[in-house]
KEMI-525438 format. One record per residue (C-alpha): x, y, z. Coordinates in steps of 0.25 Angstrom, whole numbers, padded with zeros to 4 digits, always signed. Each point is the difference from the previous one (the first is absolute). Layout:
<atoms>
XYZ ...
</atoms>
This chain:
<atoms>
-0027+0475+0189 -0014+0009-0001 +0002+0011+0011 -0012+0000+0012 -0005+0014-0001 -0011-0002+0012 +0001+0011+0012 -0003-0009+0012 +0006+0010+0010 -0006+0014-0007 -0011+0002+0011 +0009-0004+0010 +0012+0009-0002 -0008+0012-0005 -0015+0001+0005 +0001-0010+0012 +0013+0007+0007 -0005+0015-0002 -0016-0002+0000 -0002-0008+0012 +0009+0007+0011 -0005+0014-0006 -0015-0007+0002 +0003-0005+0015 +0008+0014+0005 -0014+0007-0005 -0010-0008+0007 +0008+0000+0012 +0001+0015+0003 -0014+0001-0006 -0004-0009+0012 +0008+0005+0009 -0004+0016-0002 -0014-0005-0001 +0000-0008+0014 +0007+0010+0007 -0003+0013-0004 -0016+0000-0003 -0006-0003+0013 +0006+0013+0008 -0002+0009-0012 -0015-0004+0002 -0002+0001+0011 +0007+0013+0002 -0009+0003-0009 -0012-0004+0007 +0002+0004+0013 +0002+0015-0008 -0014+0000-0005 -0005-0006+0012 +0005+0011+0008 -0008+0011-0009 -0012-0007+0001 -0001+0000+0015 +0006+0014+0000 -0010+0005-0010 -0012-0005+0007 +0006+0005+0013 +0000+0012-0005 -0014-0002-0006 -0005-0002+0015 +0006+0011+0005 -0007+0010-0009 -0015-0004+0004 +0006+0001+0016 +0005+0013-0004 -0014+0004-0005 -0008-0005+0011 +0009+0005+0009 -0003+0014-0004 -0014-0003-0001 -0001-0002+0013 +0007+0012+0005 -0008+0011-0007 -0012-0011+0006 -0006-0001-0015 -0001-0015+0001 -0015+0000-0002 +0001+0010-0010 -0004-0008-0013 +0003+0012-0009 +0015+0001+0006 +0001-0016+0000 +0000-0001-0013 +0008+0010-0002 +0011-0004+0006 -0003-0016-0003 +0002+0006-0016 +0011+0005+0004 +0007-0010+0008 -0004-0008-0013 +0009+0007-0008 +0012+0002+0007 -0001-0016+0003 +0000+0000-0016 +0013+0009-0001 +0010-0010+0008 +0002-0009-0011 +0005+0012-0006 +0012-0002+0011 +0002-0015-0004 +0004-0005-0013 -0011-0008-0006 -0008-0001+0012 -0014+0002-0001 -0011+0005+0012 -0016-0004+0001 -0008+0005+0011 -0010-0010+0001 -0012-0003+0008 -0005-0011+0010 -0011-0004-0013 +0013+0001-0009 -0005+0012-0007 +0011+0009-0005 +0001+0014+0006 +0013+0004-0007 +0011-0006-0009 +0014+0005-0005 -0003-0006-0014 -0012+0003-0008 -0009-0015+0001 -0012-0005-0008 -0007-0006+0012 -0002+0006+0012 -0003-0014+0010 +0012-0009+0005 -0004-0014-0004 +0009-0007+0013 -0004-0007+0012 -0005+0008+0011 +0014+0010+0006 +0003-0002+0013 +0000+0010+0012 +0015-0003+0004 +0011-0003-0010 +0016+0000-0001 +0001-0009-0009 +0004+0001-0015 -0011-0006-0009 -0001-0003-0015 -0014+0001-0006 -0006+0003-0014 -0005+0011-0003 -0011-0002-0010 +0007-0012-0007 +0015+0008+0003 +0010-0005+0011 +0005+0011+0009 +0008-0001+0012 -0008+0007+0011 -0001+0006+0014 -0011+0006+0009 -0001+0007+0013 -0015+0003+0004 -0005+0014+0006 -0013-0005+0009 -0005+0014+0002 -0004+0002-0015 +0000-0016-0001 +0010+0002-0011 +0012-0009-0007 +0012+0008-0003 +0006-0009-0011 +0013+0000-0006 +0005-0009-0013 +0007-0002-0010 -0002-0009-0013 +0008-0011-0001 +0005+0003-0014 +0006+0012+0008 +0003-0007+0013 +0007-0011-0009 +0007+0010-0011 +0014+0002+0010 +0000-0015+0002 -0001-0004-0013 +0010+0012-0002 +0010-0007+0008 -0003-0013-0007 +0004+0007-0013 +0013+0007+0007 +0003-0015+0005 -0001-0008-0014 +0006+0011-0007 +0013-0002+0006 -0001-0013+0000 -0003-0001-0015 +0011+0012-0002 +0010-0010+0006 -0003-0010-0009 -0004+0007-0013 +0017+0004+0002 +0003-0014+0000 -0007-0003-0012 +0006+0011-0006 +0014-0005+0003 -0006-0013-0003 -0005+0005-0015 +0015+0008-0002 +0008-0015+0001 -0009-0008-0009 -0001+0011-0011 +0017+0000+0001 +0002-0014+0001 -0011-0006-0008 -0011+0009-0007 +0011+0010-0008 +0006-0014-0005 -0014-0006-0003 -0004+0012-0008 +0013-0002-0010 -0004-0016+0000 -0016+0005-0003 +0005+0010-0011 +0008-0009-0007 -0012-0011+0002 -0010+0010-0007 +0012+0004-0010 -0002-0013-0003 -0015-0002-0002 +0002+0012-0011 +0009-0009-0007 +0013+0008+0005 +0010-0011+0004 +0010+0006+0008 +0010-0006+0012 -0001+0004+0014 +0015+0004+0005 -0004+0000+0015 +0012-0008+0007 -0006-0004+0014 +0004-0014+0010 -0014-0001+0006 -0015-0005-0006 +0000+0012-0009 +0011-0004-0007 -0004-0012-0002 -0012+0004-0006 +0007+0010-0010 +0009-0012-0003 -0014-0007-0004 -0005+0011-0007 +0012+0001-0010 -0002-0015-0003 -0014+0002-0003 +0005+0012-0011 +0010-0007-0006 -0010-0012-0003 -0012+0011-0004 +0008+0008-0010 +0002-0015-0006 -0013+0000-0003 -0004+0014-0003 +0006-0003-0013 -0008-0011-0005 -0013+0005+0007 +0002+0014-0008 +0000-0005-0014 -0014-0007+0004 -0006+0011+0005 +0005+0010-0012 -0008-0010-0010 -0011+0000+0010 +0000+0014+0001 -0002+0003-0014 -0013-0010-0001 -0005+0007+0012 +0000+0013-0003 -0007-0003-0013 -0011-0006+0006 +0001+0010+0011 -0001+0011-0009 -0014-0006-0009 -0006-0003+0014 +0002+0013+0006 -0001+0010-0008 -0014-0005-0007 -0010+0012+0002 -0010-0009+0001 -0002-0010+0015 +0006-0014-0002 -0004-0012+0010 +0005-0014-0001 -0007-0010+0008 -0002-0016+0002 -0011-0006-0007 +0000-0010+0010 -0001+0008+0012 -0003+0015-0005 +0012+0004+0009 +0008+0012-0006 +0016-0003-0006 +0003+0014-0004 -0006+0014-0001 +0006+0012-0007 +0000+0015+0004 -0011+0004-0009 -0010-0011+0008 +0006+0005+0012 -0003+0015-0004 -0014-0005-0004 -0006-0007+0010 +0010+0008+0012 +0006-0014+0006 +0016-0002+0000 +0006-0011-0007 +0004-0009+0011 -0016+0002+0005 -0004-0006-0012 +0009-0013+0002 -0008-0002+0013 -0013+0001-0008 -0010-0007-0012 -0011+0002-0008 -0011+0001+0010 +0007+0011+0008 -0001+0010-0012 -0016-0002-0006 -0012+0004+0007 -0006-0012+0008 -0013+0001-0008 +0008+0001-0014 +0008-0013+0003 -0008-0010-0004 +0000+0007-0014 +0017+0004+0002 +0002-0013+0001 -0008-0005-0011 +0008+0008-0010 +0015-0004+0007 -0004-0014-0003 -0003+0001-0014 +0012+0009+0000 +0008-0010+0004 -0006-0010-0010 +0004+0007-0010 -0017+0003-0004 +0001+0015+0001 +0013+0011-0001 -0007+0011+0006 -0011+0004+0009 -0005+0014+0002 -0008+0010+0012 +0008-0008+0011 -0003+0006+0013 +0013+0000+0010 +0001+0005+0014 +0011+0010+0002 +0009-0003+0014 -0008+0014+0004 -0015-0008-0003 -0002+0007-0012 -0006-0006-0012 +0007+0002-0013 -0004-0008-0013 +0010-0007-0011 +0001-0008-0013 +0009-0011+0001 +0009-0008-0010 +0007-0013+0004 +0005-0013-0006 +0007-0013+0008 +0013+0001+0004 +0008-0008+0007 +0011+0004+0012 +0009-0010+0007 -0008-0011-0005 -0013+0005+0005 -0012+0005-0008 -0004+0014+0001 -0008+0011-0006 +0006+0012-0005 -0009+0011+0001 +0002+0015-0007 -0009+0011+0008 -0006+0011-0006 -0008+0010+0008 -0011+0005-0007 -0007+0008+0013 +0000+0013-0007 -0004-0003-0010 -0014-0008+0006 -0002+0012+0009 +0002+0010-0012 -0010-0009-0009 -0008-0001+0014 -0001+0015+0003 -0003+0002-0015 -0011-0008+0001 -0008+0005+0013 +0003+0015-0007 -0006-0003-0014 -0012-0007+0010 +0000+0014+0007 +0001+0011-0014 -0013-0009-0004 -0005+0002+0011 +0003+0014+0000 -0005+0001-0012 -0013-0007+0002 -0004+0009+0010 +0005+0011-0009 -0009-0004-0011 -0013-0003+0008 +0002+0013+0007 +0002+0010-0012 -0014-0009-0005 -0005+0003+0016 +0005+0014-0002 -0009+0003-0013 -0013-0005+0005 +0000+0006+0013 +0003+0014-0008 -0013-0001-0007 -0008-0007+0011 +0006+0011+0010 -0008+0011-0011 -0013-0007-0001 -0002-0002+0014 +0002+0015+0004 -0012+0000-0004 -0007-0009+0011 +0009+0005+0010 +0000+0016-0003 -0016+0001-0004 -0005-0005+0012 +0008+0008+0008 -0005+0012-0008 -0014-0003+0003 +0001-0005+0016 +0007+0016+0001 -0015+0003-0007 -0009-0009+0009 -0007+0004+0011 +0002-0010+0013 -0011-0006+0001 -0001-0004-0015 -0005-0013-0005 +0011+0000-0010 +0011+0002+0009 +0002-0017+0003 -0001-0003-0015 +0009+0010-0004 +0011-0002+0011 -0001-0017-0004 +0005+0006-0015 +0011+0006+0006 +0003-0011+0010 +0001-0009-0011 +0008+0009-0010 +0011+0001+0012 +0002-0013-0001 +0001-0002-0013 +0010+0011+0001 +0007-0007+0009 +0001-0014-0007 +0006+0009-0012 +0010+0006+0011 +0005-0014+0000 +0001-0001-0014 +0008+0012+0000 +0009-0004+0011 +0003-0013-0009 +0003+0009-0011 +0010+0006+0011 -0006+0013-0004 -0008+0002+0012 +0009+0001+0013 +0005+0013+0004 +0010-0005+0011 +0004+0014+0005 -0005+0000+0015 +0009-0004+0011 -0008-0011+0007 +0002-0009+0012 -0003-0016-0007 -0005-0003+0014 -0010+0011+0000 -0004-0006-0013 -0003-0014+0007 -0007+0006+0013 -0010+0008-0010 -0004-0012-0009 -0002-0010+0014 -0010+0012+0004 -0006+0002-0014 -0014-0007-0004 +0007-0008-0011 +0009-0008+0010 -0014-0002+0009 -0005-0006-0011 +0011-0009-0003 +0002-0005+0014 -0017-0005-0002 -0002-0006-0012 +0015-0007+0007 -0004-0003+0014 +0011-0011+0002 +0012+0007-0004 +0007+0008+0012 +0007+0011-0005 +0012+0006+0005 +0009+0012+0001 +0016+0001+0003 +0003+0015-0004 +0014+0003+0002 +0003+0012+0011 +0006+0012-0004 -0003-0002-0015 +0006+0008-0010 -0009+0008-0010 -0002-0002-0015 -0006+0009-0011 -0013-0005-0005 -0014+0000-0003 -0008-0003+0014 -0012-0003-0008 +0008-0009-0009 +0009-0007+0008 -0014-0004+0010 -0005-0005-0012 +0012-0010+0000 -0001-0004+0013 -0015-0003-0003 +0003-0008-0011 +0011-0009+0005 -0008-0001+0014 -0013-0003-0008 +0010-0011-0008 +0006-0006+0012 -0015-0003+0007 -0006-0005-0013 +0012-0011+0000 +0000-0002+0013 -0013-0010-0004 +0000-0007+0014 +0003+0011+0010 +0014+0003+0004 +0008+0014+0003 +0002+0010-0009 +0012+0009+0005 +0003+0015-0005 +0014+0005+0006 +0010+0010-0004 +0013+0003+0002 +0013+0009-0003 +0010-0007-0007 +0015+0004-0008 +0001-0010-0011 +0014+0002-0001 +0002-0010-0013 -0009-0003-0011 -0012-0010+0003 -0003-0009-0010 -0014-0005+0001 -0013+0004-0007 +0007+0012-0003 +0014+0005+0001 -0001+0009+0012 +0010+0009-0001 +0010+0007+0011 -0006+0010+0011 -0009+0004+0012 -0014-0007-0004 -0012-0003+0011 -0004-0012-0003 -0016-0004+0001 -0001-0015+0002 -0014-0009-0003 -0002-0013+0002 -0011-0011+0002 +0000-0015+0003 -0010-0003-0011 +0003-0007-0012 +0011+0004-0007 +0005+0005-0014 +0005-0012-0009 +0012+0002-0008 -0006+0001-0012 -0009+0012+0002 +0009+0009+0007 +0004+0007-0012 -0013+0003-0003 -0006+0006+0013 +0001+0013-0003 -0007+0000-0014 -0012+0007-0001 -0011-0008+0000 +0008-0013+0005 -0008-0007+0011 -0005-0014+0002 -0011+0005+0008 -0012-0005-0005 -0008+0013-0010 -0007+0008+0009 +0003-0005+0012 +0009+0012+0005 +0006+0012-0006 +0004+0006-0013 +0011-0008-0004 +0011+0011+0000 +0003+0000+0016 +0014-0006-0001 +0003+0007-0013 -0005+0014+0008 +0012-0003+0011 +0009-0002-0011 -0001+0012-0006 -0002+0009+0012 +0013-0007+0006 +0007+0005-0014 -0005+0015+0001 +0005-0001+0014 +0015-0006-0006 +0000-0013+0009 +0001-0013-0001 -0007-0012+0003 +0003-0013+0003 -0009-0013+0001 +0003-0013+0009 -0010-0011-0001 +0000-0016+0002 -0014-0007-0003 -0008-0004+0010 +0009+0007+0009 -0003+0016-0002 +0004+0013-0007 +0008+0012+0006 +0000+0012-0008 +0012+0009+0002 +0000+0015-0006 +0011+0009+0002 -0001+0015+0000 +0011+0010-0002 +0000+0008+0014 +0001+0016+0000 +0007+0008+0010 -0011+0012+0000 -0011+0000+0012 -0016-0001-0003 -0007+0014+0001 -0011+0003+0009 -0013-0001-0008 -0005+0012-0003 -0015+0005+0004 -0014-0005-0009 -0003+0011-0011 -0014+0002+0000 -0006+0003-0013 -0002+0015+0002 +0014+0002+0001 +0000-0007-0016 -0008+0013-0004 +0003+0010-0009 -0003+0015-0001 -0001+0001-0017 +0014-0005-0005 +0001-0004-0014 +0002-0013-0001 +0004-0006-0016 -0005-0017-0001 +0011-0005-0011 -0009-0014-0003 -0001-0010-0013 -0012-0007+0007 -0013+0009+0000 -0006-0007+0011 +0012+0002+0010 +0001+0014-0005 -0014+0001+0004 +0001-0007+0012 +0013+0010+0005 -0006+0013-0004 -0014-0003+0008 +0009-0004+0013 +0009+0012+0000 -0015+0010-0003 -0006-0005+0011 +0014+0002+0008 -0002+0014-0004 +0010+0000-0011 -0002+0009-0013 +0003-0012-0012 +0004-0003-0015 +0001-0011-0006 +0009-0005-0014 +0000-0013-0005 +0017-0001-0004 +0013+0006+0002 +0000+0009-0012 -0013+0006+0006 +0005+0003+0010 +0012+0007-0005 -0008+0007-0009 -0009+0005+0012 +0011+0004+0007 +0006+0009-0009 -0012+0010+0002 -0004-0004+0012 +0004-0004+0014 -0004-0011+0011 +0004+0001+0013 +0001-0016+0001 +0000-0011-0010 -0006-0013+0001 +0009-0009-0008 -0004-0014-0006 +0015-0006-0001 -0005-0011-0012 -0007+0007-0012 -0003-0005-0014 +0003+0005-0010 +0009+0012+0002 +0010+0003+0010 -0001-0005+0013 -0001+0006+0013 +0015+0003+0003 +0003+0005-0013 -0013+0010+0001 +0006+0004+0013 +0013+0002-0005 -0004+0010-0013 -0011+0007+0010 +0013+0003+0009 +0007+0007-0011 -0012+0010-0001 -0002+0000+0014 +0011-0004+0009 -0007+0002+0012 -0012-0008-0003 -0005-0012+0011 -0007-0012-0003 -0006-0015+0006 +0005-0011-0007 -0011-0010-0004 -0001-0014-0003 -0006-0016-0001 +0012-0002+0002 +0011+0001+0013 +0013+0009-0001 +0007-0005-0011 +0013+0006-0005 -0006+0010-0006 -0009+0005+0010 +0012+0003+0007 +0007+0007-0009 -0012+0009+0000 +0000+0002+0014 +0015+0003+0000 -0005+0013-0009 -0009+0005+0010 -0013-0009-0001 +0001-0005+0015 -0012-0006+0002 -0007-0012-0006 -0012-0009-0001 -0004-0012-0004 -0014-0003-0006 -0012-0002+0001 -0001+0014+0008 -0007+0002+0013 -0003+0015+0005 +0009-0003+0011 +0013-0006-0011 -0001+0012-0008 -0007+0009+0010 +0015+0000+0010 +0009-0001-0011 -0005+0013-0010 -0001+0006+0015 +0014-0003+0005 +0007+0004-0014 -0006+0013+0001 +0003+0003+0013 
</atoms>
């Protein structure tokens, strides 16, 4: 006959006979304590605090009797001066009986409910309640200013003042809810002991049994198939006598389950072993549906999901939405067997990165469902490698472009800078010569005029070769910027461009950089210039500046690199840069302007080279049709900008007789030099190379030197200076050149050669710097 191993009476005997009484007895004495015990405590309570508050305004009352009282005997009453006095005072001592009173507090209020005193320190000084009245005994409650207080008041009619004691309710109720606290605690003390006797019988009678029945249960689940020995009468017995049948019938069939799973084992681990320990990712998904089957630990490392995330996902949920259309494609002809691999496959990592694969599959089939079997290979590095590879060579061409057309630049201005010392240093010469008032005095200032600018487009050839900037003085970029919007050039800009508003944003506080003023405001004006000539149908132009830590690498035009930079920022609404020619906007000579309209050609290709000399970075952002912003960064410098010094008039260039050596190739410069340092009063020789000069030198002596850097043939200037040194260590010399301070003229510096000066001379050039070296 099959045993009945059912517990009908288990809650009954156990649970119901301890549980319920226990319950019962609690809520009885609960409701009992409660009923009988809260209502005096209260009130005891309250009749407590009632009592100070009465006493306390009493008290209050007194004070101001006491005061007036004594006003009235020394018959100062209509003393104003002694009435406030004592008023101040009586205020005060009003104020000090809630020291006397445990959380009482004390106003002194007038009939208008303007406060005259208060124990407490309050933000507002006006009562916001009805009206007080003259007579009161009564207890009240009120708010103060959105605060419930407990309150009383007695009124002083000969000051027309409200003696007011209160206290807040969170004071006034703390001892009651103190005594609430006192009440429940017992109460739950009484009952938290019955539980605990409560918990002590069921853990001996039932959880220490259930514990052994539980361990042998999970025993069981780890395959350990042991028998409980427990001997007991009641429903536990019965259980373990259950539990002991349902062994002996398990280790039954343990047996013939563990020889299945020993074969199945070794197929698994087999198949295990392929799927896992692949480097590369492996995804098995339904054809039909694109839902994902399996996904080893390499996909799971690639794309950052967890295995049983990819159960719950599919195709679509991996891919770029714009890419699906073409991911899907190749599945499908995966799927039919048309292709085996497709490569450059965008995914989206779990984080929403995009990495991008090659991908080899074929047609599997897994519990009689069609899938794909997918092998992943991440080829992300190496596209960003053959990427970065890529923008680099576009940026060493670049380089080496510029390079190239700047050496060329470099060249020409040379020579140009030679010939035009000429039409800059002659008439010069000859307006020192000419009478005031003589007719000759326009012509001959237009031939200047005219030779300084040409001078000056040859500076920007020079500055393209990078040869031309000397970025030594502290400058303030913002300085810069108000100087240009102040210059004629930026005048002139704004009217040939009357519907362009331009702008200003320059950062407070900005930090200093070393640079060429002159050169840095010729690359203001030029990307300003740029900015108005795009903007073709009005629109702002907006110049700001800014400090900025770049604290990793910016990848843009150019790679900025780490470091304190201020940041010059220009930008238009006009009509953008295409793609296409980005590349190409700092070429010289590069423009789609139409010839002749405006400049020179080499605006763009002068910001370039100035931006080099001054070892910064540019970057260009630009949509068509949208505008340009043109961001130039600028490694900052921690020195502070010196105070200009004074003009030097040109009588302090004069000389009283010193010897002066002219070391030129060129006749006409050495010329040119020898008649601007005579009429400076200076006693000169010329030589026309470096081993002239050395032989002068060796019977001879020159106070100064005038030194061309570049002379042909022959030595050139650093070399002359440096044999002339071994004969006369001493010796002091100007460096001069077409060119700006190359590596060489500073190597001739470092010697003692401070000073230098770029042609084509003026009196004043050559005049401050022969000057200043001999002083």
């Amino acid at each position: 006959m099959k045993k009945d191993y059912s517990l009908p009476l288990y809650r009954r005997r156990i649970l119901l006979s301890i549980l319920l009484p226990v319950l019962g007895v609690g809520l009885i004495i609960s409701t009992v304590s409660t009923y009988y015990l809260t209502p005096p405590l209260f009130a005891l309570i309250q009749d407590r605090i009632d009592s100070d508050l009465k006493l306390a305004s009493k008290l209050g009352l007194q004070i101001c009797e006491n005061s007036l009282n004594y006003l009235m005997e020394l018959r100062l009453e209509n003393d104003p001066e002694m009435n406030s006095a004592l008023r101040k005072e009586a205020v005060e001592e009003v104020k000090a009986i809630s020291n006397q009173f445990q959380k009482v507090q004390m106003l002194v209020v007038e009939d208008n409910q303007a406060i005259l005193g208060s124990s407490v320190k309050l933000e507002k000084r006006v009562l916001a309640l009805p009206k007080l009245g003259r007579r009161t005994t009564e207890i009240m409650t009120q708010e103060f200013w959105g605060n419930p207080v407990r309150m009383h008041y007695l009124y002083f009619p000969f000051w027309n003042w409200h003696i007011v004691s209160y206290i807040p309710d969170r004071d006034y109720l703390g001892p009651i809810q103190l005594g609430k606290k006192i009440v429940y605690l017992g109460t739950f003390g009484v009952l938290a002991s019955v539980w605990i006797a409560l918990f002590v019988v069921i853990d001996i009678l039932v959880n220490v049994p259930l514990k052994r029945i539980i361990a042998a249960a999970k025993g069981v689940a780890e395959g350990k198939f042991s028998k409980l020995t427990l001997k007991r009468k009641d429903e536990i017995g019965q259980v373990v006598h259950a539990f002991n049948s349902m062994v002996d019938s398990l280790n039954r069939k343990n047996e013939e389950v563990t020889n299945l799973i020993s074969e199945l084992s070794e197929s698994e681990k087999r198949y295990r072993d392929l799927f896992e320990g692949a480097v590369e990712g492996i995804l098995v998904a339904e054809i039909e549906t694109k839902k994902f089957r399996y996904a080893n630990p390499g996909i799971c490392k690639m794309l950052g999901y967890a295995e049983n995330e990819f159960v719950q996902m599919s195709v679509f949920d991996i891919h770029p939405k714009d890419e699906l259309e073409f991911v899907i494609s190749q599945y499908e002809a995966m799927a039919s067997g048309e292709i085996t691999m497709t490569s450059d496959i965008p995914c989206c990592r779990m984080d929403g990165s995009i990495i991008y694969v090659d991908i080899k599959g074929t047609k599997i089939s897994v519990d009689q469902t069609e899938c794909n079997l997918g092998f992943f290979t991440d080829i992300t590095a190496r596209k960003k490698a053959e990427e970065e590879k890529r923008v680099l060579q576009g940026q060493l061409q670049r380089a080496e472009k510029m390079e190239a057309v700047g050496m060329l630049a470099g060249g020409v201005a040379h020579d140009l800078n030679n010939i035009l010392s000429g039409l800059v240093s002659y008439p010069e010469l000859l307006l020192l010569d000419l009478p005031e008032d003589s007719p000759m005095r326009g012509p001959i200032l237009t031939i200047e005029d005219s030779g300084k600018k040409a001078a000056a487009i040859v500076q920007d050839l020079l500055t393209l070769a990078r040869r031309g900037v000397s970025v030594t003085e502290v400058t303030n970029l913002n300085d810069v910027i108000g100087d240009y919007f102040e210059s004629l050039a930026h005048k002139k800009i704004k009217k040939f461009h009357p519907k362009v508003e331009f702008k200003t944003n320059l950062g407070k506080e900005l930090l200093n950089i070393l640079g060429s003023p002159v050169h840095l405001s010729k690359t203001v004006m030029n990307l300003v210039s740029n900015a108005a000539e795009a903007s073709l149908h009005g629109g702002r132009v907006s110049i700001s500046t800014k400090n900025q830590y770049v604290d990793q690498k910016i990848k843009g035009y150019d790679e900025v690199n780490e470091g304190d930079y201020v940041v010059l920022t220009v930008a238009d609404e006009g009509i953008g840069i295409p793609a296409e020619d980005l590349d190409k906007i700092f070429e010289p000579f590069y423009t789609k302007k139409i010839m002749g309209r405006s400049g020179t050609g080499l605006g763009m290709a002068v910001v370039w080279g100035s931006v080099k000399d001054h070892e910064g970075y540019i970057n260009v952002v630009s949509t068509e049709g949208k505008g340009t912003k043109f961001e130039l960064y600028f490694p900052v410098t921690r020195k502070e900008i010196e105070i200009n010094k004074a003009d030097i008039s040109i009588e302090q260039y004069m000389g009283c007789g010193e010897n002066i050596l002219v070391v030129d190739d060129i006749q006409e410069q050495r010329e040119i030099a020898s008649k601007l340092l005579t009429k400076l009063g200076y006693s000169v020789a010329s030589v026309s190379s470096g081993e002239e000069a050395i032989d002068y030198l060796k019977t001879g002596k020159a106070d100064l030197l005038v030194l061309d850097m570049i002379m042909d043939p022959g030595i050139d200037g650093l070399e002359t200076y440096q044999e002339i040194l071994k004969l006369h260590p001493e010796q002091k010399a100007v460096i001069a050149s077409g060119f700006s301070e190359t590596k060489r003229v500073k190597e001739a510096q470092r010697l003692g050669a401070r000073q230098y000066v770029r042609k084509p001379y003026s009196i004043e050039k050559i005049g401050s710097a022969v000057r200043t070296e001999l002083s």
